[in-house]
N, C-alpha and C positions, 0 to 999 in steps of 0.2 A: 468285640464285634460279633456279631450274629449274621450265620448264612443260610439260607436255606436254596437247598440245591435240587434241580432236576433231578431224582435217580430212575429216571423212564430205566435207562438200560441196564438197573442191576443184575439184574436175572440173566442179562446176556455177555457173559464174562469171554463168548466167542467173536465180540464184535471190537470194533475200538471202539467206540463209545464206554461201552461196558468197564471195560478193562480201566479208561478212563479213570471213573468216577468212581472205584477201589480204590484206582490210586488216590485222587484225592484224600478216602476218608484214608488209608493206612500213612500219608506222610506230612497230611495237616498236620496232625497233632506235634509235629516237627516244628515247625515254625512257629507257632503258636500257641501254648499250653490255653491259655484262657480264652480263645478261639472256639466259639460255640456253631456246630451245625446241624443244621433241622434239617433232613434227608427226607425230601418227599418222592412218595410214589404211588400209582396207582392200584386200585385195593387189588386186582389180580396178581399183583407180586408175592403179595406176604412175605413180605422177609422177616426172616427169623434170627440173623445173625446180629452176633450182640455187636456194640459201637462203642468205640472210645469215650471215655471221660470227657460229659459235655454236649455230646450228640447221639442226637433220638430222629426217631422214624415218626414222619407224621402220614397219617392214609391219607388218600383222597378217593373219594368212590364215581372215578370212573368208568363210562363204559366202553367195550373191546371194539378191536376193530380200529379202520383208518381214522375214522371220522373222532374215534376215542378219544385217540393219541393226538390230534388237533385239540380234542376240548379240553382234552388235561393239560395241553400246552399253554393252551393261549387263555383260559379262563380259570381252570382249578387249579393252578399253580400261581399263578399270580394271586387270586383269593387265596391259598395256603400263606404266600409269603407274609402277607395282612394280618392273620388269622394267628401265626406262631409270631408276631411282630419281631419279624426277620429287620434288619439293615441294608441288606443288598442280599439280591438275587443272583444264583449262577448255575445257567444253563450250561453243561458239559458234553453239548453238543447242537449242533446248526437248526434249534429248536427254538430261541428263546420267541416271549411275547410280544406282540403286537405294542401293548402297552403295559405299563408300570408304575405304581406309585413311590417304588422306591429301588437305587439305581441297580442297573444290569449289567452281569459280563456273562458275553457268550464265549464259550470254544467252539471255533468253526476247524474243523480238523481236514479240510480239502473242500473243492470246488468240483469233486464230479460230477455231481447233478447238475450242473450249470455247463460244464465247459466240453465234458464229453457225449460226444453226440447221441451213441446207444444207451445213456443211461437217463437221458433227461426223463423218457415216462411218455407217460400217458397225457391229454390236457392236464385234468387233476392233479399229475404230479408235477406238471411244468408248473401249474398255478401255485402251489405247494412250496416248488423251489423260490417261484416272484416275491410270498408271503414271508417265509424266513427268512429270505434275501433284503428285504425291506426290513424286517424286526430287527436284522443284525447291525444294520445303518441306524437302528436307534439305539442301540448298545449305550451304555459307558465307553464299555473298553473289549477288546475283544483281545482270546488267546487264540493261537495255532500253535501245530507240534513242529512247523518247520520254517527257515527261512524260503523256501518256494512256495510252500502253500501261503506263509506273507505277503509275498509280492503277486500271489493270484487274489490273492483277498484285499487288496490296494487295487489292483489295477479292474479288477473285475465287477469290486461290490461297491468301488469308489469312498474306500472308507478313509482317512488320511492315515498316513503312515502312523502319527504318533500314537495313537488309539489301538494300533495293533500289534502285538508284544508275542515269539517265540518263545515258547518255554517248552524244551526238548521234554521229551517222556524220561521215565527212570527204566528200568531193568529190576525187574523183581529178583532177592540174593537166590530164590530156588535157583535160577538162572548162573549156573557157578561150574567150574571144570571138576572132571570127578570120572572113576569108572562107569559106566551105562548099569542100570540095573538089570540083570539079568533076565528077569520075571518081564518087564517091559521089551525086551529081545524079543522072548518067546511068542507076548503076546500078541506082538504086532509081524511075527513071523520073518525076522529082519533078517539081513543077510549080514555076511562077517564083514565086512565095508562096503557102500555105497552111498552115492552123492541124494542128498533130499531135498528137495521141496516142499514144502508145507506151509497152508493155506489154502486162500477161494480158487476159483475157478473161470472166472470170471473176465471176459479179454481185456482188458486192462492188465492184468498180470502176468498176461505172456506165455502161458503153461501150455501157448503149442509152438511155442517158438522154441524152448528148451526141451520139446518134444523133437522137433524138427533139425536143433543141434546132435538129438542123442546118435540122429542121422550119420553123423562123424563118429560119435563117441564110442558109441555100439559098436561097430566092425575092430575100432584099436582096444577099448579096454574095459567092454559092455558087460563081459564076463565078470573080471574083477570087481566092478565098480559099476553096479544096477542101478537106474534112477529108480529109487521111490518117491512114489507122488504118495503124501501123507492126506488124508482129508476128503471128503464127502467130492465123489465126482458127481456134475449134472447127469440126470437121467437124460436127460433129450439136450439136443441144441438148439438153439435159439440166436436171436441176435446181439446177445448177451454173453449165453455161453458155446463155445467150439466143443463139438462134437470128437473129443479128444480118444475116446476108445475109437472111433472109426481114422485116427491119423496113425493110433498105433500099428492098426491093422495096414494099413496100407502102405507103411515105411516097413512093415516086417521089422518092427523092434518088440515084439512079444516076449522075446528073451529077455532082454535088457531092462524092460519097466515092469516093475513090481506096485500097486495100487492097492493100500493096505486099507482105505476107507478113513472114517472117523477116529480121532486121536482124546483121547482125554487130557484135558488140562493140565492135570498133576503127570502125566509121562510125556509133556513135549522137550524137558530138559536132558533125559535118556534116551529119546529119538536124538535131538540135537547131538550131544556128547557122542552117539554112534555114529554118525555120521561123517566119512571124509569130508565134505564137501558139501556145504548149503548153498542153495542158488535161490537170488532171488528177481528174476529179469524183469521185472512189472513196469509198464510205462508211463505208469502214475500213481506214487503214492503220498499223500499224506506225510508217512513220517518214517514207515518203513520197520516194523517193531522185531518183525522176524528176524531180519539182519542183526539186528542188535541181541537181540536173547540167543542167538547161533555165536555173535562175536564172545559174547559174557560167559557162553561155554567152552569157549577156545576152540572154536570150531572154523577154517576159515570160509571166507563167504565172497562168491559171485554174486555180484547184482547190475542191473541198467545202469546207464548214466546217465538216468532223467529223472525230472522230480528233485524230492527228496532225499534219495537213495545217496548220492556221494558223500552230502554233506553228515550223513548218519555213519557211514562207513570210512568215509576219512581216507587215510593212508593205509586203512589195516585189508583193504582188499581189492580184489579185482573190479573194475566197471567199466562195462561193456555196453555198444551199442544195442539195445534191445531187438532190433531187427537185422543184427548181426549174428547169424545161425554157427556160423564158423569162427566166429571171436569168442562166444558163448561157451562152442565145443573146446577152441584152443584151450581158456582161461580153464574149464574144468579138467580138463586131459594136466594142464600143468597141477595144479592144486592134490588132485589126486597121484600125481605118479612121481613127486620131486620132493622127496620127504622134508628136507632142508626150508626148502619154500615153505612147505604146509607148517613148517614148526615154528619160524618166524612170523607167516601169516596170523598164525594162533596167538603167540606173543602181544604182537601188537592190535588181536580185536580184545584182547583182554583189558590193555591198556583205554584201547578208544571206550567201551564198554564204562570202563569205569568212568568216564568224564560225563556219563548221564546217569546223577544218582537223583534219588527220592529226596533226600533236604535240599539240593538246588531246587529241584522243581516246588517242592513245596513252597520254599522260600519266595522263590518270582513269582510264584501262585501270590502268595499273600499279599505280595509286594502292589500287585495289579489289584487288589480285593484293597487296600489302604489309596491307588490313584482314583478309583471310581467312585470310595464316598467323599474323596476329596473335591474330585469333579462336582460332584451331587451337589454339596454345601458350595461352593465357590465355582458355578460355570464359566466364568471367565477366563479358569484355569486350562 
């Protein structure tokens, strides 16, 4: 079988998209040695990174900009597929084409552009969401990273159940329990314990709602146990983003939050491993990946309990009402101050951790990649 895959978001290994379609190319080669795929992208990428045995980079010379990344969507990708005579196409992410000559699977990894209000956009970008939103109902077969974002994607893009298939993310092995690298301490100026978050900003994720718990946390055990906010704060606020230095300011928790900026890739697993305490309150995600790379480093972890989030975290952690300021505080004050708790919590994200590896996923990948040219040759199927 021959695939040839969207890589719009190689370059953006800070996205899920991005992260996405790495994993593809590093756990294909898993399920399928003979398994050929043509990774297309647009000529601003350049990638330079070599590929498994089998799979090669094909350019396409698109041009930058919105309107780009539409015509590399919906026209030079589908000519790519033609051009490398791919077998089936797969968009790994809520991208795919209008039309196709030969069959399609999308991953739609959430419905925010659709179902949350501050993010639909602009006209152009509601138009945008209408056009994907159509392209996806032409699918084959479609993936998601969760059982919630499923049943948004059944009930919302009306697509039937059987066409739509969960296949959890993996956890990358960096992602492993271990001392913190010391050099990564230093250089993110960390403190000897404290509780993290890490990620956007963005309110769906809550980061003033665990701002507004530290309200508790701060006066009992802010000293000990600092929230650091890891990752690019908004300059401005917007109706997108909260204006989160101006709540620090105004709770008088300056002591207690520490805002370390941008994280490199390669030290998010020595952020984690320092940390007492990851939280991640968000009240919509997709799949939830932070919780999982914090669990895989034995780290135990707060999260909402909406979305995705429980069923990624399971039994191994706490989850909490996201608009529960003081449930938020409770769950981190226990996590941090009851060692016992924190050692069994760790135990068993270790355990949950491991039940989403890279050969399931690849495997249910391929698995959905063998029902859609089945579909293709036999639509009756």
């Amino acid at each position: 079988m021959h695939v040839a895959v969207n890589a719009f978001y190689w370059n953006r290994p800070d996205t899920g998209s991005g992260q996405y379609v790495h994993q593809l190319v590093r756990h294909l080669p898993h399920a399928d040695p003979d398994l050929r795929l043509t990774m297309v992208v647009p000529a601003q990428i350049t990638p330079h990174e070599p590929l498994p045995s089998g799979y090669r980079w094909h350019v396409a010379q698109a041009p930058v900009g919105h309107l780009g990344k539409l015509y590399f969507e919906q026209v030079l990708f589908p000519r790519a597929c033609l051009s490398v005579r791919a077998d089936l196409a797969h968009v790994p992410y809520w991208g795919s084409p209008l039309q196709s000559r030969i069959p399609v699977v999308v991953t739609v990894h959430d419905l925010i552009a659709m179902l949350l209000r501050e993010y639909r956009g602009s006209p152009l970008a509601r138009l945008y969401t209408g056009l994907v939103a159509t392209a996806a109902r032409g699918a084959s077969q479609v993936i998601t990273d969760s059982n919630a974002s499923r049943s948004d994607i059944v009930a919302h893009l009306h697509i039937p159940a059987a066409r739509v298939h969960t296949i959890y993310l993996a956890v990358e092995e960096r992602f492993c329990p271990g001392p913190p690298s010391q050099a990564v301490v230093t250089k993110y100026r960390l403190p000897s314990s404290f509780v993290l978050y890490l990620g956007g900003y963005d309110r769906r994720k809550n980061v003033d709602g665990l701002v507004r718990a530290y309200g508790y946390v701060g006066p009992a055990i802010g000293n000990e146990f600092p929230l650091v906010l890891a990752g690019r704060l908004p300059q401005r606020a917007t109706s997108r983003f909260p204006d989160l230095k101006r709540l620090i300011h105004e709770l008088e928790l300056e002591p207690f939050v520490h805002c370390i900026g941008f994280v490199e890739e390669e030290d998010k697993p020595d952020l984690y491993r320092s940390a007492a305490v990851a939280v991640q309150p968000s009240r919509y995600e997709g799949f939830g990946l932070t919780a999982l790379e914090a669990m895989a480093c034995g780290t135990p972890v707060v999260v909402s309990n909406s979305s995705s989030l429980p069923e990624v975290v399971g039994p191994a952690g706490f989850t909490v009402d996201p608009d529960d300021t003081r449930g938020i505080a409770a769950a981190i004050i226990a996590c941090a101050t009851q060692p016992a708790l924190s050692m069994d919590l760790g135990r068993k994200g270790l355990h949950q951790a491991a039940l989403f590896s890279g050969e399931r996923f690849a495997h249910q990948t391929h698995t959905v990649y063998r029902q859609a040219m089945a579909c293709h040759t036999n639509p009756a199927q």
